[in-house]
N, C-alpha and C positions, 0 to 999 in steps of 0.2 A: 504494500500500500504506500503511495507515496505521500510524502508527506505534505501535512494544510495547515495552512492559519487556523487559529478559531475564526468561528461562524462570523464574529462583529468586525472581523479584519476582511476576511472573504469578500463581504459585501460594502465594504466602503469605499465610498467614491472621494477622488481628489477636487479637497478644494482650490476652486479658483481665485486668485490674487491683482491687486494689480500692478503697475511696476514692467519694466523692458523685459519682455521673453525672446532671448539673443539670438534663440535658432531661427525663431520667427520673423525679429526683425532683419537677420543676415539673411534671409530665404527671399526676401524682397530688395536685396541688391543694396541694405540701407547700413551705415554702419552702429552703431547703439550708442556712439558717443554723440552724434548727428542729432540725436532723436530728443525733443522738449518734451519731458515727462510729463504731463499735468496729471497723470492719472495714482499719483502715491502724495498722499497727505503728510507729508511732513514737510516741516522749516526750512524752507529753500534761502535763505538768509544766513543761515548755519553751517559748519559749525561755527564757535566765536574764538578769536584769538587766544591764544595759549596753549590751544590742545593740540597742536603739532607736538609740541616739546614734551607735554606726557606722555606721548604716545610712542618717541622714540625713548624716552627714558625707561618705561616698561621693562622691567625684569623679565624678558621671555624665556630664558633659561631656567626659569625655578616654576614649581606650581604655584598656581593663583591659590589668595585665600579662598579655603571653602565658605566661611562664614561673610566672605566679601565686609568685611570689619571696618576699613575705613572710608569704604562706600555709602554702609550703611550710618554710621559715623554723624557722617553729613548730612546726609539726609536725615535725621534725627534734628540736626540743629536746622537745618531747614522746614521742615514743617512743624517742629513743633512735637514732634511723632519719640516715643522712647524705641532706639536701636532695636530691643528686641521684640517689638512688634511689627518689624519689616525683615522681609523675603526679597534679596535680590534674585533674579530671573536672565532667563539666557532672551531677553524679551518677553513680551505678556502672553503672547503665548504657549510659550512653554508651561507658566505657569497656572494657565487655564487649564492645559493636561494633569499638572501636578497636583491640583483641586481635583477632579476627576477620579483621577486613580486614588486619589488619598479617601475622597469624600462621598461618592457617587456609589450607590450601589447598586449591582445586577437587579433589571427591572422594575426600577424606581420611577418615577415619573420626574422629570426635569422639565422645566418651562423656559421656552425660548420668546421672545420679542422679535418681529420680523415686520420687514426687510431689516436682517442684519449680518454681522459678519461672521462668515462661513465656519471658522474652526471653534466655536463653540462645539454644533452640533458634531462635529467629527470629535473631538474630545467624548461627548457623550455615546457617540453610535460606538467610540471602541469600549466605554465603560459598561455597556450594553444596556443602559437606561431605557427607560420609556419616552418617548418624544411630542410635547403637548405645544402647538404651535400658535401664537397669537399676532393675529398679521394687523397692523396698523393700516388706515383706509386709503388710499389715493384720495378722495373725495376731502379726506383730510387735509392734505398735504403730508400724509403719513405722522402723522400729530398724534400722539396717544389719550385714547380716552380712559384716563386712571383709574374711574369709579370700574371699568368694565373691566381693567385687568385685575385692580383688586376681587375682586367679583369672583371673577374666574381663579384665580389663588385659594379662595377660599371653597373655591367648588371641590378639584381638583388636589387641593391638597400634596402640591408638591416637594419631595426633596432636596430639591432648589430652584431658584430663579435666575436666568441670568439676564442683564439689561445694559448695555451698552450704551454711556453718557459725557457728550452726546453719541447718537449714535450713528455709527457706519453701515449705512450709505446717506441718510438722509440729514444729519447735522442737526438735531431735534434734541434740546434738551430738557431733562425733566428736573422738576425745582427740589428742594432740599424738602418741601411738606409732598411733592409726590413720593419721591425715594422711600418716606419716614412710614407714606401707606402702606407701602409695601409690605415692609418691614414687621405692621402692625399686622398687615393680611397674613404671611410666613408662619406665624409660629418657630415651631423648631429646625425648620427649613435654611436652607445656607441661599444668603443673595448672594450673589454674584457680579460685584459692582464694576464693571470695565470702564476707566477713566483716561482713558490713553488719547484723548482727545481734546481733554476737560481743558490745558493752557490758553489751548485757541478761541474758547468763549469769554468774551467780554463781562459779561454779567455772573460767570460762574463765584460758587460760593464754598468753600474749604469744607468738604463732609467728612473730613478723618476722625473725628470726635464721635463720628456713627458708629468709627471698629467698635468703641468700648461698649455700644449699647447693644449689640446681638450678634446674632449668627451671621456676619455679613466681613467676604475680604474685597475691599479696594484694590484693585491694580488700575496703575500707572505707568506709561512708559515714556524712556528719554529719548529712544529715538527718534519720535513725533518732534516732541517739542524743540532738542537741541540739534536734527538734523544728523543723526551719526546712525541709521537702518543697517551699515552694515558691519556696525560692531556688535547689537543686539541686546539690547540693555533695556529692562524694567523693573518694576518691583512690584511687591503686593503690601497693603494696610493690613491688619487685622489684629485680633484679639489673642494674648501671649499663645495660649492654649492651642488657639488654632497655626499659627507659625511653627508654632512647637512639630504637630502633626504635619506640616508638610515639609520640613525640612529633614522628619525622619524619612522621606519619601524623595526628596531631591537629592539628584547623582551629587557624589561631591566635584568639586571645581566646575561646575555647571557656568558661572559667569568666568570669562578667563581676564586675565591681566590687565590686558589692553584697555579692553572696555572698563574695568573697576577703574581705574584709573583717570579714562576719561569721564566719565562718572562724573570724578571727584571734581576734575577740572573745569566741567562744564557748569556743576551747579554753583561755581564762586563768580560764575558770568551772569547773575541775577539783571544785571543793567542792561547787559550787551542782549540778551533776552526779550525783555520788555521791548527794546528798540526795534528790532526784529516783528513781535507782535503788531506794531503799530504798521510797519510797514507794509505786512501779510494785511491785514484790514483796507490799507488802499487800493492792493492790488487786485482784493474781492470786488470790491464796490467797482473797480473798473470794471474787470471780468461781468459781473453780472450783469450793469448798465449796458454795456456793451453787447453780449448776447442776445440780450430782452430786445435792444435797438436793432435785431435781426431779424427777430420774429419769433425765438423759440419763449419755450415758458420755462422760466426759471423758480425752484422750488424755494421757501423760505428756508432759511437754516442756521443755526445758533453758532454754528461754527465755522471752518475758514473754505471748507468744502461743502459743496454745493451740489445735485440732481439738477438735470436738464433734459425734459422731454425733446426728442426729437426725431419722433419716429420708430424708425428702424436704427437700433443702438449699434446693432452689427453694421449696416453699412454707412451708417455716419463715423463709427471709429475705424472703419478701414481708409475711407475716404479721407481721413484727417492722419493716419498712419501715412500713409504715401507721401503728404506734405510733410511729413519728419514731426509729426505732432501727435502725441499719447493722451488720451485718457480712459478714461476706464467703463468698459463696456459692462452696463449691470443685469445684463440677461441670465449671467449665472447666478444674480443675487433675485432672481426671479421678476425683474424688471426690464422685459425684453425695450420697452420705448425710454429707456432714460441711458443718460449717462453721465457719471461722475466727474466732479474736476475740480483740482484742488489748485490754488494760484501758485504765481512762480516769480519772477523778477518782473518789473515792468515792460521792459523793452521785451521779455519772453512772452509777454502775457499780451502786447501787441501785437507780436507774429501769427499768437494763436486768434485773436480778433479777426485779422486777415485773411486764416485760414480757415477757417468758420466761415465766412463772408462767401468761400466759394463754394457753398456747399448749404441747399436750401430745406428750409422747415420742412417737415411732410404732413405738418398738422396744420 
């Protein structure tokens, strides 16, 4: 008999990201350094001075801390947060598995929030959970209506919740007395709070004070905000007890050198940061102004990225591929007529104006 995965590996589908897929873009003759991403959310302003110099300093010849110590260090003095209630992460994703495997049990019911991002549910399909799906309306503008998801938590009675805020794809955030429904809905349930976007909201509000009140971990990550995706860095909030538990579950040296390091470096760039923010807000408010003056419909959104109907998502993003211009097609986030886009430099965020311009509404 040869040999198989278990059943929840067998039947798992790859999810889809967005970001340069190199085979793809060299199959069309284009080369990937050519290509204006708009289709991956994080800090094109980034990284901020200094962190070259960490990064070559790096002890790469010895193993990284496993406890990532003076990463965490910081970040303690930065939010406010005590050391040992954060979880460095090989990024947040990782550590959405490491919730999973640690927390999740065989045919449990877990509650997703949808349209959202894909490796939730893949964390879940390998823990082998049960999958309870609550889709936000178009009609909305994918807007959630709380009383109804509470509603449904308390139907259903799930093992955990997860909610992505704001969330990916549609930039929707929910307020500090939504989050807290929740919470009251849950019971003994583990939230699942994905903040790896939260910098980019203007009005957001500091929810770390929610670890101590229940079953619920924060993640965060630096990539988004400090522009460094391909070092792989996040973290997770939560309650001693619960960090406790997922660290007896995380590989050690899981975050390696480099990244701890630039970590450190990035978050003493608080200023250079901000600066940055402000800039990302202009180049939205062009991007939007500008698409809406085309004709497509642009959706609301709390954060720096933004949904854009425009039909057929597959061939408006091919069409705008060939002019060396990326965003992110949402037919795998089950939104075959939208597509994503996250701002970039201004002069880049002109090109893309441009290239839009040839290329018309189907609505």
């Amino acid at each position: 008999m040869s040999l198989r995965p278990k059943r929840e590996i067998a039947s798992l589908k790859k999810c889809h990201h967005g970001g340069i897929n190199y085979a793809g873009i060299e199959a069309l003759g284009l080369k990937p350094d050519r290509v204006l991403d708009f289709s991956v959310c994080t800090n094109p302003f980034m990284p901020p001075p200094g962190i070259t110099e960490a990064l070559i300093t790096a002890a790469i010849e010895q193993y990284p801390d496993s406890e990532a110590t003076e990463f965490r260090e910081e970040l303690s003095a930065h939010l406010g947060v005590p050391a040992e209630n954060i979880l460095a992460g090989s990024g947040t994703t990782e550590l959405i598995r490491l919730i999973a495997m640690t927390y999740f049990r065989k045919g449990e019911t877990v509650l997703l929030l949808e349209p959202t991002y894909g490796e939730y549910e893949i964390a879940c399909r390998i823990a082998g959970t049960k999958l309870v799906k609550h889709r936000a309306k178009e009609e909305d503008n994918f807007a959630l209506k709380m009383e109804d998801f509470a509603n449904l938590i308390d139907e259903r009675r799930p093992g955990a919740v997860f909610i992505c805020n704001p969330n990916n794809p549609t930039g929707r955030y929910l307020s500090r007395r939504d989050i807290e429904m929740v919470l009251d809905a849950i019971g003994d349930g583990l939230l699942v709070l994905d903040e790896a976007y939260v910098a980019f909201v203007k009005e957001s509000r500091n929810p770390v004070d929610l670890a101590a009140r229940g079953n619920v971990v924060i993640l965060r990550s630096m990539t988004k905000d400090y522009g460094i995706p391909g070092l792989r860095l996040g973290y997770a909030i939560a309650r001693k007890d619960i960090i406790k538990n997922l660290r007896l579950v995380c590989p050690p040296w899981n975050v390696n050198i480099v990244a701890q390091k630039a970590g450190v470096a990035v978050l003493r760039n608080g200023e250079y940061l901000e600066q940055s923010l402000k800039q990302i807000r202009e180049t939205k408010r062009f991007l939007t102004d500008g698409i809406s003056r085309l004709g497509f419909k642009v959706l609301p959104s709390d954060a720096h990225y933004f949904l854009v109907k425009v039909g057929s998502a597959r061939r408006f993003h091919s069409s705008l591929l060939k002019r060396g211009m990326l965003v992110r097609d949402c037919t795998s986030l089950g939104l075959p007529e939208y597509v994503r886009i996250s701002p970039r430099t201004m002069p880049e965020c002109r090109k893309l104006i441009d290239a839009i311009g040839g290329t018309s509404p189907s609505q």
